[in-house]
N, C-alpha and C positions, 0 to 999 in steps of 0.2 A: 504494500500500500504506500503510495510515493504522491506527491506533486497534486494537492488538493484533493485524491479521491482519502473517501472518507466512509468505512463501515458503519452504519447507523445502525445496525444491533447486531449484539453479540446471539448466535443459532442456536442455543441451547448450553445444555449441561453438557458435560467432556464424562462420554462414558469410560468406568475403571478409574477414574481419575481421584485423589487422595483431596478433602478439601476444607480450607479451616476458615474462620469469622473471626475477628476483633471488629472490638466498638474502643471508640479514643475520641475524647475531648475536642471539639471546634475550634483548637489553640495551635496556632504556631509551634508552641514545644507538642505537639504528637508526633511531628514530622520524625524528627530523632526514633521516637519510641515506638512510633508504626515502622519504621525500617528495621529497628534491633528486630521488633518481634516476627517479622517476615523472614529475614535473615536466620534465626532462631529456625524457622519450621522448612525453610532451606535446605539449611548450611550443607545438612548429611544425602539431600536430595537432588541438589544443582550444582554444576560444579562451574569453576571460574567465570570466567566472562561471561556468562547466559546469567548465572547470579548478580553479576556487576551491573549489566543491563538491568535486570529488575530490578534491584534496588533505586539504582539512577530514575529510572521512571515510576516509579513507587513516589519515590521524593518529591520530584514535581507535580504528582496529580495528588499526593495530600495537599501539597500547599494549596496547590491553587483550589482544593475543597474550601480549605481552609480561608482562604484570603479571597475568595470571590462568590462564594454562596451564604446562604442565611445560615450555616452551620457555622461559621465562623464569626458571622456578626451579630446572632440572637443567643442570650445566655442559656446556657443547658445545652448548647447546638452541640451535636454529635456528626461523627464521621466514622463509617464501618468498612472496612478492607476484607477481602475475601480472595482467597487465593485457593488454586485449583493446578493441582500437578499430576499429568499425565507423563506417558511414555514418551512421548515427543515434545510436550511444551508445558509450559505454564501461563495459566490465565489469571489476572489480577484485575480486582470491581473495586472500585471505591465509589461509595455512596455517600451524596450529602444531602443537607436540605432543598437545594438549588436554587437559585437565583430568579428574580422577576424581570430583572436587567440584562443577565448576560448568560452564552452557552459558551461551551467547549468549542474554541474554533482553533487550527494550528495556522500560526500566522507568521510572514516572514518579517525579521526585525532589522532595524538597522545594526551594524555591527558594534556602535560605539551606545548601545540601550544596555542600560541596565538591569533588564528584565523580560519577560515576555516568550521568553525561550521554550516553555514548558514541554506545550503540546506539542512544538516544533519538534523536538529531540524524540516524542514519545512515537508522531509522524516517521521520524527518520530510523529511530531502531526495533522498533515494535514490530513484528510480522503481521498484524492487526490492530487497529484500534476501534474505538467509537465511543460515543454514548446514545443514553435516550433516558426517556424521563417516564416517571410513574408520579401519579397523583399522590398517591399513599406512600409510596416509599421517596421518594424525592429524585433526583438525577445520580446516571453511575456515567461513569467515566471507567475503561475499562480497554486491557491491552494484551495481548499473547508475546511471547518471547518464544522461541524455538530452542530446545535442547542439542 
């Protein structure tokens, strides 16, 4: 998935596939604590650089839970990560509140910004990405990595 095209929903569950949930704080400091604990349910299952990518893009789609949806800016806000490892890949959901102002868009930045990067990197190493939105459960943001 390269150069604007964009998965709009993840096909289902990844059958045989091994798969865990955390719930973490609408706070800047989860970012940290949603990667140890990913890393954690990892470490023994991904080996190098497939783990380094998921982390990397783990990182940037808490923040920007975090820093762009009402799970970040309304008290109590929650953000849940869900990860999902098969024989060949691993699939990563993060859910937040969502936003009434803005969606997941991967946008090209200028080189000397100091931000903005996110979805770009998650675009450029991810073998999938997307999101979509539920009334009830709020918006996932959500990526495969190949093993």
């Amino acid at each position: 998935m390269r150069s604007g095209e964009q998965v709009l929903r993840h096909g289902g569950e990844m059958p045989g596939a091994d798969v865990w949930s955390g719930e973490f704080p609408g706070e800047i400091s989860s970012v940290p604590v949603a990667r140890s604990w990913v890393r954690g349910v990892l470490v023994t299952r991904v080996g190098g650089p497939a783990l380094d990518d998921v982390l990397l893009l783990l990182s940037e789609v808490v923040t920007n839970a975090v820093a762009y949806s009402a799970s970040g800016s309304t008290e109590g806000g929650r953000v849940t990560v869900r990860v999902a490892v098969s024989s060949r890949l691993v699939h990563v959901e993060v859910t937040d509140a969502g936003s009434a102002t803005s969606a997941p868009v991967a946008r090209v930045v200028e080189a000397d910004s100091e931000g903005g990067r996110g979805l770009w990197l998650v675009n450029m190493i991810a073998t999938a990405w997307g999101s979509h939105c539920d009334d009830e459960a709020g918006r996932t943001v959500w990526f495969q990595a190949a093993l």
